[in-house]
N, C-alpha and C positions, 0 to 999 in steps of 0.2 A: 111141450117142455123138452129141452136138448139135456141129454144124457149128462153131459156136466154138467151144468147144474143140478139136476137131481142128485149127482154124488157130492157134489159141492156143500149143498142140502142136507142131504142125510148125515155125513163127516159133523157138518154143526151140528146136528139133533143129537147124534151119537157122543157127541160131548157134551152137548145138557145134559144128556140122560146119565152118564156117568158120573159128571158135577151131584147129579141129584142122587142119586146112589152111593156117591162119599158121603152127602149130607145123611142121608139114611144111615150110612152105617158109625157116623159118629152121634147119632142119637140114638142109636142102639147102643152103644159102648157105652153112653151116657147114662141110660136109665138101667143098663143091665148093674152097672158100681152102684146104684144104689143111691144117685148126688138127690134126685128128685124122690124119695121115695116118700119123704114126710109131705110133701106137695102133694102126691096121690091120696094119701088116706087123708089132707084136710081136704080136701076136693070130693070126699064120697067116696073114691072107689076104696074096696078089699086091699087090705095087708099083701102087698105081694104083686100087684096088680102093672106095679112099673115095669116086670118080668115080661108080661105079655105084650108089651109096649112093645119092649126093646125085640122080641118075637118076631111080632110083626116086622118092626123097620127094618128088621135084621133083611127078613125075607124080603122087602120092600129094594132092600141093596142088589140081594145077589140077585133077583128078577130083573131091576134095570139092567143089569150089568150084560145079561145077553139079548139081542134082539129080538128072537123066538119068545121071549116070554117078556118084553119089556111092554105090553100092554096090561098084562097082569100084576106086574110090577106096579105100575104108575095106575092102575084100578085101586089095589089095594092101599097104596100109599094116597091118593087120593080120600080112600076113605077114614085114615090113618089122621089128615088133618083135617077133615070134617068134625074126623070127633075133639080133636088140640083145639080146635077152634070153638067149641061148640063148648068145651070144658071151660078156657077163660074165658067166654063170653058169661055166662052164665056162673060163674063163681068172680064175677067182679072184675074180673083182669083183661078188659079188653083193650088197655092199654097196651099189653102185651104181646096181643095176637099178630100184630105186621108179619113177625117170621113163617108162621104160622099160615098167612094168608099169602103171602108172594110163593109159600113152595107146594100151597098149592095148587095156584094159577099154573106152577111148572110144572106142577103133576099132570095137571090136567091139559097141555101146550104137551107135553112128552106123550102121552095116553093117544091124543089125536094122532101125532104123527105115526107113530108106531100103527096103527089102527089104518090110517090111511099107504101105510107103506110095508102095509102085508095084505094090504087088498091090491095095490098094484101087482105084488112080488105073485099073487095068486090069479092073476089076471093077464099076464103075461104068457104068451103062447111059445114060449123057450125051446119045449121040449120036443 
């Protein structure tokens, strides 16, 4: 694989990943106001619970946001909508899930590359 490309490559990755770290942090701004929170406690979870939500995605943004940690980013956010998904599946609403399930096919399309693109970065005889 020729050099440009691979930066060609990563340039696009490096812009999903940050697309998906907007979307992270506008769903942390989301459930931190509080819009969803009567949707959490009919859902089962504890009083308060949207907190931890918006927590997570919080951390789920500023992790994608740098390279060094955007596998852990896109880990956690990955497990962020296993459970979104796992919630309106399972309380009836899988109607709803699409969003849900496309971000995190991205999470997990970001996760890989990132994954694959600090085993080459470590793999590299540079120095």
């Amino acid at each position: 694989m020729n050099t440009e490309r691979i930066m060609r490559e990563s340039l696009v990755w490096n812009r999903v990943a940050l697309a998906l770290a907007a979307f992270f942090l506008f769903g942390a701004y989301s459930n931190a106001s509080g819009v969803s929170a009567q949707a959490y406690v009919k859902w089962g979870y504890p009083e308060g619970f949207h907190v931890v939500t918006a927590a997570c995605e919080f951390l789920v943004a500023i992790a994608l946001g740098f390279p060094r940690t955007r596998v852990y980013g896109a880990a956690l956010g990955t497990m962020v909508m296993v459970a979104a998904l796992a919630t309106l599946v399972l309380n009836g609403a899988a109607d709803r899930a699409v969003p849900a399930l496309l971000t995190l096919a991205v999470s997990v399309a970001v996760g890989i590359h990132a994954r694959r693109l600090s085993s080459r970065a470590s793999a590299c005889p540079c120095e």
